[in-house]
C-alpha distance (Angstrom), angle and dihedral (degrees) to the residues before:
residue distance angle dihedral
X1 . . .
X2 3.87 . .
X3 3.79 117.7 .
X4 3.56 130.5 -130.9
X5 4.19 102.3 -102.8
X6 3.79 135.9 -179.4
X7 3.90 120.9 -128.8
X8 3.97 123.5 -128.0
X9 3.90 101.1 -99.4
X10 3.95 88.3 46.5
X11 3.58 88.3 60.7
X12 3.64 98.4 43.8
X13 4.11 79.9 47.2
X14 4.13 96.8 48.7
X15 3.82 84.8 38.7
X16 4.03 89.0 61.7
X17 4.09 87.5 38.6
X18 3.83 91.9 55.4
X19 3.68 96.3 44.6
X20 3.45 88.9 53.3
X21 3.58 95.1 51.1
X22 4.11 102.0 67.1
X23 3.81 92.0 -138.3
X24 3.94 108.5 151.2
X25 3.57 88.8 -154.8
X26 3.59 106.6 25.9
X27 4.29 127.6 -157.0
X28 3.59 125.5 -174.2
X29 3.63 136.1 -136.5
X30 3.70 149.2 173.7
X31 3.54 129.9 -132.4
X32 3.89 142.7 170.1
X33 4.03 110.0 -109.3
X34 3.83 132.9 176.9
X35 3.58 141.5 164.1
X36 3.46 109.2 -113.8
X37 3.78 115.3 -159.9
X38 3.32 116.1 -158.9
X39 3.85 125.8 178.0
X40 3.62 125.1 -106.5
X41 3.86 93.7 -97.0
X42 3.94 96.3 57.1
X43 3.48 93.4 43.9
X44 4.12 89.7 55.7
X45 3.68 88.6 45.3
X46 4.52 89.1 55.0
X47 3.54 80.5 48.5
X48 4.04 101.0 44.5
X49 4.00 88.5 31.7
X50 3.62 121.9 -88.5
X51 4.36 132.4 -103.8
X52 3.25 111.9 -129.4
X53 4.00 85.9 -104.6
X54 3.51 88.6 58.8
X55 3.66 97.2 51.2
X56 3.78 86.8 41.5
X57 3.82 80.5 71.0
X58 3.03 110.3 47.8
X59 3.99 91.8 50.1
X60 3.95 88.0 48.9
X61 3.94 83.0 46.6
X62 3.92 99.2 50.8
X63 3.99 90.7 43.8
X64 3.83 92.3 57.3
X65 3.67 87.0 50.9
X66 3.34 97.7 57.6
X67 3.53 101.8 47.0
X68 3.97 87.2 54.7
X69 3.60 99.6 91.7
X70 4.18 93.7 -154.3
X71 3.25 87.5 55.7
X72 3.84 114.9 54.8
X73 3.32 131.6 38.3
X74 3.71 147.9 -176.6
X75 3.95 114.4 -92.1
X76 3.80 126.8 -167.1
X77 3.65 119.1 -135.0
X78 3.99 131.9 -167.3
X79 3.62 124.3 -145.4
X80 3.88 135.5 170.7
X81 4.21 111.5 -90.5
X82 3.64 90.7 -123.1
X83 4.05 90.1 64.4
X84 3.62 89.7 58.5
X85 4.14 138.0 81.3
X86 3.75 112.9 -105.3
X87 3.32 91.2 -142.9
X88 3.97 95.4 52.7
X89 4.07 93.8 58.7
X90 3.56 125.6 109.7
X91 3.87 129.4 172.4
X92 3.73 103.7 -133.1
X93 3.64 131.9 173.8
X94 3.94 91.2 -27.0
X95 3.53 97.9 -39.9
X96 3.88 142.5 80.0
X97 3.72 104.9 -116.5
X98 4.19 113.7 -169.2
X99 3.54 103.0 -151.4
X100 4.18 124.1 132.2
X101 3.72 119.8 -91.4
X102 4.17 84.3 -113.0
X103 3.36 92.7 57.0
X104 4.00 102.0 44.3
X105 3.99 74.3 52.3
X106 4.04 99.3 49.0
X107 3.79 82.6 47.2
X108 3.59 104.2 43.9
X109 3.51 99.7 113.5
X110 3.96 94.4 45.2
X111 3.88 124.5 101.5
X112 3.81 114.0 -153.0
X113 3.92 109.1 -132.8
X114 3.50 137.0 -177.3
X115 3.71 125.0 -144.3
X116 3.86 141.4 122.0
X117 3.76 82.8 33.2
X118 3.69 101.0 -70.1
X119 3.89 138.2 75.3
X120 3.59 125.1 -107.3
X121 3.87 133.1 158.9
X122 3.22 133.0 -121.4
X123 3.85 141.0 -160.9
X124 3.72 139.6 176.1
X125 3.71 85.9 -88.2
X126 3.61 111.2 36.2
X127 4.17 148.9 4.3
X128 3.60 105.5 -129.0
X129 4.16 121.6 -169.8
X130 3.78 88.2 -157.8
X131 3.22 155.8 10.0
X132 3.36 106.4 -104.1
X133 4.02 79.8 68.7
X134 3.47 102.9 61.5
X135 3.72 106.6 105.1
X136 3.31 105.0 -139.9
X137 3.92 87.1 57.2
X138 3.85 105.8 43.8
X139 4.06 87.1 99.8
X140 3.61 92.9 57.6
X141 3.94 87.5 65.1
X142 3.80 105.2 37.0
């Protein structure tokens, strides 16, 4: 069984993103991200308080955006040991990655990369901008 690895320039990358981050004892992990741009209106109504129509929007909004590969991606973020699960850390590549044991499964064929500017993982199979792509996860999410 393959294991889920991190290329070279992602861990030059992550190296510069936990340095950055101040944590004494820093933990990785990964996470969708987009920009979501909503017009003015919607953005007055999260302000104001949204209807349900309005919210209804945005959510239909935010799930487009993440199935458009060009414009999502996967981010790394740092956080403190002590905020994490035990039983969720991993040492990987260098780093201590906090990600569930079915996950580090689902993505144990993947390679993080860096390039472009932005993470994405790739397989044998496929090159995936996040994680909502990965096969093997899409039924988490739905």
């Amino acid at each position: 069984m393959s294991t889920f690895s991190i290329s070279e320039e992602a861990r030059v990358e992550i190296g510069v993103i936990v340095g950055e981050s101040g944590c004494r004892d820093p933990v990785i992990t990964l996470r969708d991200s987009a920009t979501l741009d909503l017009p003015d209106a919607l953005k007055s109504a999260a302000i104001r308080g949204m209807t349900e129509a309005e919210s209804k929007e945005v959510q239909r909004r935010a799930e487009q955006l993440f199935e458009d590969q060009d414009a999502s991606s996967i981010s790394v973020e740092v956080f403190e040991r002590e905020e994490c699960r035990p039983e969720d850390l991993s040492e990987i590549s260098g780093f201590t990655l906090a990600m569930t044991v079915q996950m580090r499964g689902a993505l144990g064929e993947y390679c993080l990369k860096y390039t472009g500017g932005r993470f994405m993982l790739e397989s044998p199979d496929e090159v995936v901008f996040n994680l909502r792509s990965v096969k093997t996860l899409m039924n988490w999410f739905t």
